[in-house]
N, C-alpha and C positions, 0 to 999 in steps of 0.2 A: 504494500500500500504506500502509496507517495504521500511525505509529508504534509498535512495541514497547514493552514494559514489560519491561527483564530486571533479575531480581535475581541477582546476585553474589557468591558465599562466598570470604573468603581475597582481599583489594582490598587488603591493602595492601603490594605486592609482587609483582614479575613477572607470569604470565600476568595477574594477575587485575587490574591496573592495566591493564593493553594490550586488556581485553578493556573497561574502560570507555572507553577511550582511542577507541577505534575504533566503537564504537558509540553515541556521540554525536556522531560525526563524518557516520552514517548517518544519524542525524537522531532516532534510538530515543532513549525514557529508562531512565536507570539508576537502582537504587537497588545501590548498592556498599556491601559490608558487610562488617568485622574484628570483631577481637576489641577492639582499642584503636581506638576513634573518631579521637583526636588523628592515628594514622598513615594516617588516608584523607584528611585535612582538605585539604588539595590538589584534591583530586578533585571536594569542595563547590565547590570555584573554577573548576574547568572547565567544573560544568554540572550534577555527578551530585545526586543524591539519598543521604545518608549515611547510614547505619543502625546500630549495634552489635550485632551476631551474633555469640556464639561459639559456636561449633557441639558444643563439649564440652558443653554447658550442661544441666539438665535439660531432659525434651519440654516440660513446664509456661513454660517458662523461652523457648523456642524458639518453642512456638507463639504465643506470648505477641506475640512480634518479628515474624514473618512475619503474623500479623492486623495490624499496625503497618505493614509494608511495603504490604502491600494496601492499607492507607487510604490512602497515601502518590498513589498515582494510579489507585486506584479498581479497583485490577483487577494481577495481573502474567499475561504471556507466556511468560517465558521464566525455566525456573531453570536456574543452572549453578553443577553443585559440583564445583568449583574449590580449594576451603581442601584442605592435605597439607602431608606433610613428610616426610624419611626421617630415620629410624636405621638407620645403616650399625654390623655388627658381625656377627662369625660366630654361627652360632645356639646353639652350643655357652655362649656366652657370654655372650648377651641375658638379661639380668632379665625377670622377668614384668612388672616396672613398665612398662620399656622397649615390650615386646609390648602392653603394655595402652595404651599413650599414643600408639604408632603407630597402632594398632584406633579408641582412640577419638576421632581426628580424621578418619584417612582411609575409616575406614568405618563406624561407628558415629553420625560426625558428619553423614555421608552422608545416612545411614537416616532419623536424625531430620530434618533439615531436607527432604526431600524426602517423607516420610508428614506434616509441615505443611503442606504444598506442597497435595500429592494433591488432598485435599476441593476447594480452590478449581478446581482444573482441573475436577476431575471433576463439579463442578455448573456450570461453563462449558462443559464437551463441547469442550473445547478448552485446547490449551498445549503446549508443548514441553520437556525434560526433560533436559540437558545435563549427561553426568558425564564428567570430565576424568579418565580413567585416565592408561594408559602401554604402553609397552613392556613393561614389568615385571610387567602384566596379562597379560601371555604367558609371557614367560621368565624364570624364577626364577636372575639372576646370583649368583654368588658375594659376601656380605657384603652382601646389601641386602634377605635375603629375610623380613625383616620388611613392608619394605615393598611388596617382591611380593605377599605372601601377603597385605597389606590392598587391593593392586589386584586381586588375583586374586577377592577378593572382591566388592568392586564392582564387574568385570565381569559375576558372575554374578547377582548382585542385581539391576544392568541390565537384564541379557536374561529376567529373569522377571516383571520392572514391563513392562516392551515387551509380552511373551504374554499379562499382565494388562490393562494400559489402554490400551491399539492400539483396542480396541473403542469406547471412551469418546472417540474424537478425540484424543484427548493420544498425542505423539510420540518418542520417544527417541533420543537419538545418543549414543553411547561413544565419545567420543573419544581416540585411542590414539597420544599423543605419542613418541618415540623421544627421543634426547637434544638438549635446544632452550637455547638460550643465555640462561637464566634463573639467576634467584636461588636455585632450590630445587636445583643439582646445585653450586652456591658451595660450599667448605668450610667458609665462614663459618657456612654456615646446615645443613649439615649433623650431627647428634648421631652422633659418631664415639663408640665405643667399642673403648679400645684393648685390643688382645689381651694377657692377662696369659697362656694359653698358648702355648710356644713352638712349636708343633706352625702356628697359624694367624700367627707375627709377620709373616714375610716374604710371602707370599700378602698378605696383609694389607696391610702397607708398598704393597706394590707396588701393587694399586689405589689407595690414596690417593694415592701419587706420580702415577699415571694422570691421576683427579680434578684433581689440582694442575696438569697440567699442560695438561688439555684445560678448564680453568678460563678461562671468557668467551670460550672456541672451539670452545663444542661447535659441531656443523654445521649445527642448526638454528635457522631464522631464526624468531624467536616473533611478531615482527608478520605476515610471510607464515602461519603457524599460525590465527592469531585473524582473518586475512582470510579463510579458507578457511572456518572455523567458522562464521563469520559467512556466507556464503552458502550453507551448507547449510543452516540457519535459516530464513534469510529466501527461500531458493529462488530465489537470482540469483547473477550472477557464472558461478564455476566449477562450481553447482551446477543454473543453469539448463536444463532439458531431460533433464535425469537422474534416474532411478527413486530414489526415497526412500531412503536407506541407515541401518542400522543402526549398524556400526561403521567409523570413519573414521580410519583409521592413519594417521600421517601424520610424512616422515621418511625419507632414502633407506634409514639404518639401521632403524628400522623394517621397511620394506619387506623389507629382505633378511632380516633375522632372522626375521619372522614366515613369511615363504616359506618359508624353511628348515624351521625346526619345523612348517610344514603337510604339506612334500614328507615329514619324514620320518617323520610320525605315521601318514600315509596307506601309508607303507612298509612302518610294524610293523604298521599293521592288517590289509594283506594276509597280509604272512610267518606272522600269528599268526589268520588268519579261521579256519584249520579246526581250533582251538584253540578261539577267542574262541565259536565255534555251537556247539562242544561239551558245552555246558553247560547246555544249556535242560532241560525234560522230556521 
């Protein structure tokens, strides 16, 4: 198999370091990209190809970089959008700012870097299209549904790009993390907003206290993550011999959560079908 070309949104930290980490160890090139150059500079020393991307940025601005990244080795393979971050706070409570800075990294930044992407695929009849959701792409938890409702979105963005250019060779996978022992669930790194109602303090409290304390123990292991990813891509490993997948959960909590909400979607949909056909002409 001939080398890959993947570019990388959001390299400088967690998955997106493990995901260049691991794939030049496959033998693929990277071009890994931040918003600060200086915090991938490491990465230049491993082997990668370094670029400046902020995905907030205008399209002008955007496409500009990814026509940049294609010179870089004449072609790219593989995108994966990777850049996010949460704002944790009750909804009652979130600024529009807050809602608009969550939208426009985790899904806005999406949008753009992936419609720069498109044309090259699509005048190659070929590429793969890698969007790193979550758990949260499912289930809207208490104090984080800002950033549900930006994975909830780039779920469904995914699966309409998939019905759109499945035609054209190009491939998609949604990848649907559960809680993985990264930087992005740290509280460092999370934008907490504290509750000035007293109605949400304790609720409140108490998942953060949670966070604090499943802090560098969440249960999932992020290099086994980025190995799995990686062989649905390249079609080896754990992925050899197995029909192409769309969405690839991964996570024992995952797992159980999302079974959960399937067993009991399929529940109300029954209790409620001679309801739900009710209503046609």
């Amino acid at each position: 198999m001939a080398p890959l070309v993947w570019l990388i949104t959001g390299c400088s930290s967690g998955l997106g370091q493990e995901f260049v980490k691991q794939i030049l160890a496959r033998g693929d090139k990277v071009i890994a990209t931040a918003r600060r150059l200086e915090s991938i500079e490491s990465l230049q020393n491993d082997g990668a190809s370094t670029l400046r991307l902020d995905v907030t940025d205008e399209p002008e601005v955007i496409n500009k970089a990814i026509s940049e990244a294609i010179g870089i080795y004449g072609g790219i393979d593989v995108l994966v959008n990777n850049a996010g971050f949460i704002v944790q706070g009750a909804v009652e409570e979130l600024s529009q700012d807050q809602l608009w800075a969550e939208f426009n990294t985790n899904f806005f930044g999406t949008v753009k870097v992936t419609q720069a992407v498109l044309p090259h695929f699509r005048q190659r009849r070929a590429g793969a299209l890698v969007f790193v959701g979550s758990l949260s792409g499912w289930i809207g938890h208490p104090y984080v549904a800002a950033y549900a409702a930006s994975k909830f979105a780039v779920e469904g963005m995914a699966e309409s790009i998939k019905a759109e250019t499945e035609g054209f060779g190009i491939r998609t996978l949604l990848v649907e993390p559960g809680r993985f022992r990264t930087n992005l669930l740290t509280l460092g790194n999370l934008t907490v907003t504290e509750p000035k109602i007293s109605d949400y303090k304790e609720a409140a409290s108490s998942m953060i206290q949670g966070l604090a304390k499943e802090d560098r123990a969440q249960p999932g292991n992020p290099v086994k993550l980025i190995s799995v990813v990686l062989d649905f891509v390249r079609n080896e490993g754990v992925a050899e011999g197995r029909p192409p997948v769309f969405r690839l959960p991964l996570g024992t909590d995952c797992y159980e959560e999302v079974k959960k909400k399937c067993e009991e979607t399929l529940e109300n949909l029954e209790a409620l079908k001679d309801i739900t056909t009710s209503c046609d002409f």
